[in-house]
NUBAKOL-332783 format. One record per residue (C-alpha): residue number from 1; x, y, z. Coordinates in Angstrom, 2 decimals. Example, Ala and Ser with C-alpha at 12.3 -4.5 7.8 and 13.67 -1.06 7.14 Angstrom:
2
<pt nr="1" X="12.30" Y="-4.50" Z="7.80"/>
<pt nr="2" X="13.67" Y="-1.06" Z="7.14"/>
# end
This chain:
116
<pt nr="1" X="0.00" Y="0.00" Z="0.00"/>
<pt nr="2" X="2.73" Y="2.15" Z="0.56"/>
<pt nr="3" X="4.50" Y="1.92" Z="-2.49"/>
<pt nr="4" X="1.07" Y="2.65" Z="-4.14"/>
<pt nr="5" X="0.64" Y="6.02" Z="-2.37"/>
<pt nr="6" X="3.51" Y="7.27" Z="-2.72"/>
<pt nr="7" X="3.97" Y="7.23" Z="-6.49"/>
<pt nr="8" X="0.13" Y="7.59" Z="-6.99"/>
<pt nr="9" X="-0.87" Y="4.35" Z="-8.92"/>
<pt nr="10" X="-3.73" Y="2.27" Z="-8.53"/>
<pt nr="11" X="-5.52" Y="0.91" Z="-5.76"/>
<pt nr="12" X="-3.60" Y="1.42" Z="-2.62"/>
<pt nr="13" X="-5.44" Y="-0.55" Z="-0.33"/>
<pt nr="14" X="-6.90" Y="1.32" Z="2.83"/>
<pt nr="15" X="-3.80" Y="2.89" Z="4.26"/>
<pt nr="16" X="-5.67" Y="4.87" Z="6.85"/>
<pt nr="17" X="-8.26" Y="1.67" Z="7.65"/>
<pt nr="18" X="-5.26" Y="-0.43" Z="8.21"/>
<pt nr="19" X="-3.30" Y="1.70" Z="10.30"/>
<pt nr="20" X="-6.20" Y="2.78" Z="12.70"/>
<pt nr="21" X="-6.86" Y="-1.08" Z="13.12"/>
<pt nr="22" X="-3.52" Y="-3.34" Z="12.55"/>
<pt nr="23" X="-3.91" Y="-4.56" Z="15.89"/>
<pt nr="24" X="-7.37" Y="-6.63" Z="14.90"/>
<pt nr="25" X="-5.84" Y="-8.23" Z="11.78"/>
<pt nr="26" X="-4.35" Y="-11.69" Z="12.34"/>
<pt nr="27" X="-3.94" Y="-12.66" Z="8.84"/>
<pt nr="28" X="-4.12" Y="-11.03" Z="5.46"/>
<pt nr="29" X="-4.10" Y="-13.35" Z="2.12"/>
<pt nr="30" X="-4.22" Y="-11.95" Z="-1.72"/>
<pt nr="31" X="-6.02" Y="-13.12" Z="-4.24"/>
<pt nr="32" X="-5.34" Y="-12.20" Z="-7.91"/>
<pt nr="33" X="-8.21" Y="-10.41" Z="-9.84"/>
<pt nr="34" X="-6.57" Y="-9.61" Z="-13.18"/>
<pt nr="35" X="-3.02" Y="-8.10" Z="-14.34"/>
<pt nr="36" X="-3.48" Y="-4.11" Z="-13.99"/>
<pt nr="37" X="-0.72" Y="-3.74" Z="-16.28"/>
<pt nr="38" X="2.44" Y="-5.75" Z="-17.44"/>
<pt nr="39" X="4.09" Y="-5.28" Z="-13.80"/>
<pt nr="40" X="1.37" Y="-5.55" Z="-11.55"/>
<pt nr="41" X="-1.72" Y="-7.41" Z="-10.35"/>
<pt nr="42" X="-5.04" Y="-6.17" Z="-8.73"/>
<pt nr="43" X="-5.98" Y="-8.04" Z="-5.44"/>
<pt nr="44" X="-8.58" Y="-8.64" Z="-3.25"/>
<pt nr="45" X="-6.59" Y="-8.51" Z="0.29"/>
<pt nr="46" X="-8.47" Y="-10.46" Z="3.37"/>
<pt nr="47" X="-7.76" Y="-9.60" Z="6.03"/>
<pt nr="48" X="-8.71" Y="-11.89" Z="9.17"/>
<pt nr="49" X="-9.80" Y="-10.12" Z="12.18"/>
<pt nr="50" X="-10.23" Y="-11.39" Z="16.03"/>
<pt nr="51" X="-13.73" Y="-10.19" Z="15.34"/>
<pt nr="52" X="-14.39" Y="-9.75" Z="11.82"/>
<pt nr="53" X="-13.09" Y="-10.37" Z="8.09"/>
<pt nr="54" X="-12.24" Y="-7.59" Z="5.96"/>
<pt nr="55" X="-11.64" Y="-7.21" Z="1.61"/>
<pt nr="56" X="-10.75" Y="-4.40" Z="-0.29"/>
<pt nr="57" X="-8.46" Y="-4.49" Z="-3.38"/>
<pt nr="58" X="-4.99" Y="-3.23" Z="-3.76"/>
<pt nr="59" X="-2.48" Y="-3.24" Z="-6.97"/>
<pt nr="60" X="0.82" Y="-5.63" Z="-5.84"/>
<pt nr="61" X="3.95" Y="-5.90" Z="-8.54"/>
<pt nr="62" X="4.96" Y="-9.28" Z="-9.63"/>
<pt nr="63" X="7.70" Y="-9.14" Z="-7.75"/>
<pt nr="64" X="6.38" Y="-8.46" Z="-4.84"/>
<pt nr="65" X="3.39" Y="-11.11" Z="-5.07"/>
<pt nr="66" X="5.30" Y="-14.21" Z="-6.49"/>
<pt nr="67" X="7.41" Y="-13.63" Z="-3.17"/>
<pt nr="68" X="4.12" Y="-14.09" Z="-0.91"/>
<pt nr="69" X="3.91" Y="-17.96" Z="0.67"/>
<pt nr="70" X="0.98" Y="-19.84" Z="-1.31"/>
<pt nr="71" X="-1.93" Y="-20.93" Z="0.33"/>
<pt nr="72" X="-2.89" Y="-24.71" Z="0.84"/>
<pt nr="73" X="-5.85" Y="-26.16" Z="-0.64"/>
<pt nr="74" X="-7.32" Y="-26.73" Z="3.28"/>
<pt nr="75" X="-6.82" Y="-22.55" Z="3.95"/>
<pt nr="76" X="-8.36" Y="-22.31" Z="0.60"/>
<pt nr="77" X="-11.58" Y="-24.45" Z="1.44"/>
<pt nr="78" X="-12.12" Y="-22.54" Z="4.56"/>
<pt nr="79" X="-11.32" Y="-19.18" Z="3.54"/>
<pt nr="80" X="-14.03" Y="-19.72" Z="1.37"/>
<pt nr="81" X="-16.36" Y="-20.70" Z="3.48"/>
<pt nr="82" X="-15.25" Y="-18.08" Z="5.50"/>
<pt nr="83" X="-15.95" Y="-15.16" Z="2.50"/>
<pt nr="84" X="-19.19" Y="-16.80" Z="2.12"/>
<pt nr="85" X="-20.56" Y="-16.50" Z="5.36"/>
<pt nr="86" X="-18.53" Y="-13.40" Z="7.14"/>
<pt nr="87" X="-16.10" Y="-10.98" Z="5.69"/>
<pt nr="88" X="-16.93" Y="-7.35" Z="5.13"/>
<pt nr="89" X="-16.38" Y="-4.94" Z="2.30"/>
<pt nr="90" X="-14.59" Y="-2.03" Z="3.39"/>
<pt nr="91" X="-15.47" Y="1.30" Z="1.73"/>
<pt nr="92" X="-13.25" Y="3.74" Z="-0.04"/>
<pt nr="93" X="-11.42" Y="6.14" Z="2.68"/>
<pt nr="94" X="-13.09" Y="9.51" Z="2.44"/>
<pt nr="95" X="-9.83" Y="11.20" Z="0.26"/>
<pt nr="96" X="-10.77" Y="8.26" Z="-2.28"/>
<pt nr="97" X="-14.45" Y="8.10" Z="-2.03"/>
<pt nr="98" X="-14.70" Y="11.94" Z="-3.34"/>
<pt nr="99" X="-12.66" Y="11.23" Z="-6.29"/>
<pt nr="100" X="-14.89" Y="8.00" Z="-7.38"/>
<pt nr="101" X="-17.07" Y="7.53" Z="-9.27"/>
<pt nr="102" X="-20.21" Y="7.41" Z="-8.49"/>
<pt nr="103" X="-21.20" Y="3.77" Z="-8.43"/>
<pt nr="104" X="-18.62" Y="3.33" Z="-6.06"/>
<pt nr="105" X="-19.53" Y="6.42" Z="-3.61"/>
<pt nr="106" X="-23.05" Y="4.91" Z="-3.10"/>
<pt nr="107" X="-24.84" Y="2.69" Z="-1.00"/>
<pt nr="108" X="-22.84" Y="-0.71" Z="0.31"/>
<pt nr="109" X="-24.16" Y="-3.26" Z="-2.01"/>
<pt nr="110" X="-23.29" Y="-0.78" Z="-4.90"/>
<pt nr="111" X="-19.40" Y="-0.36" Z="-3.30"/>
<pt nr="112" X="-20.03" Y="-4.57" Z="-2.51"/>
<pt nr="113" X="-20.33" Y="-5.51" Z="-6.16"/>
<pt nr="114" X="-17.78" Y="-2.59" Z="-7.38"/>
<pt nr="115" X="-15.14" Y="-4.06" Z="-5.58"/>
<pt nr="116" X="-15.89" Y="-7.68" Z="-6.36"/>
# end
C-alpha cells in the first residue's frame, strides 16, 4: 500500500483503515483479480480479524506477489467458506471516495459488487 501512495498508482489498499486497526488483523491473504498492467496485479486482500473479516483491493507488482507464501488447498476451502458467510467490504477512505465515481460512492451493495 505504501509503495502505491507514494507514487500515486492504482488501488492502494486502505492505508488509513489499516493503520487505525492493525492490531485486529491476524492474517491477510491476496487473491489475484486480473493483471493491472504488465508489472502488476489487482488483489482482493483479506484480512482476518479477532472479530471480523475484511476485503478491499490493492495493486501488488509481480515481484512483490510471487514472493508471498501460497496458500494450501485446506486454507483455501475454509477461507471460502469463510468469505461466504462473514467478511466485510470495506469502503473507499473519504480522500478516495470523493474522487470515485459514483457507483462506487453509493450505498454498500453498490461499493459490494464494485469491488468484487
Amino acid at each position: 500500500m505504501q509503495k502505491n501512495t507514494t507514487t500515486g498508482r492504482g488501488a492502494n489498499g486502505r492505508p488509513q483503515w489499516l493503520a487505525e486497526n492493525a492490531g485486529s488483523v491476524r492474517r491477510v491473504v491476496l487473491f489475484a483479480q486480473n493483471f493491472k498492467s504488465r508489472d502488476f496485479l489487482r488483489c482482493d486482500a483479506v484480512l482476518f480479524g479477532s472479530a471480523h473479516d475484511w476485503m478491499f483491493s490493492v495493486d501488488v507488482t509481480l515481484a512483490d506477489f510471487d514472493e508471498l507464501p501460497d496458500m494450501s488447498v485446506q486454507d483455501s476451502l475454509l477461507l471460502l467458506r469463510d468469505f461466504l458467510l462473514n467478511i466485510h467490504v470495506l469502503p473507499l477512505d473519504d480522500d478516495l471516495s470523493r474522487s470515485a465515481p459514483p457507483s462506487l460512492s453509493g450505498d454498500t451493495e453498490s461499493r459490494r459488487a464494485a469491488d468484487l
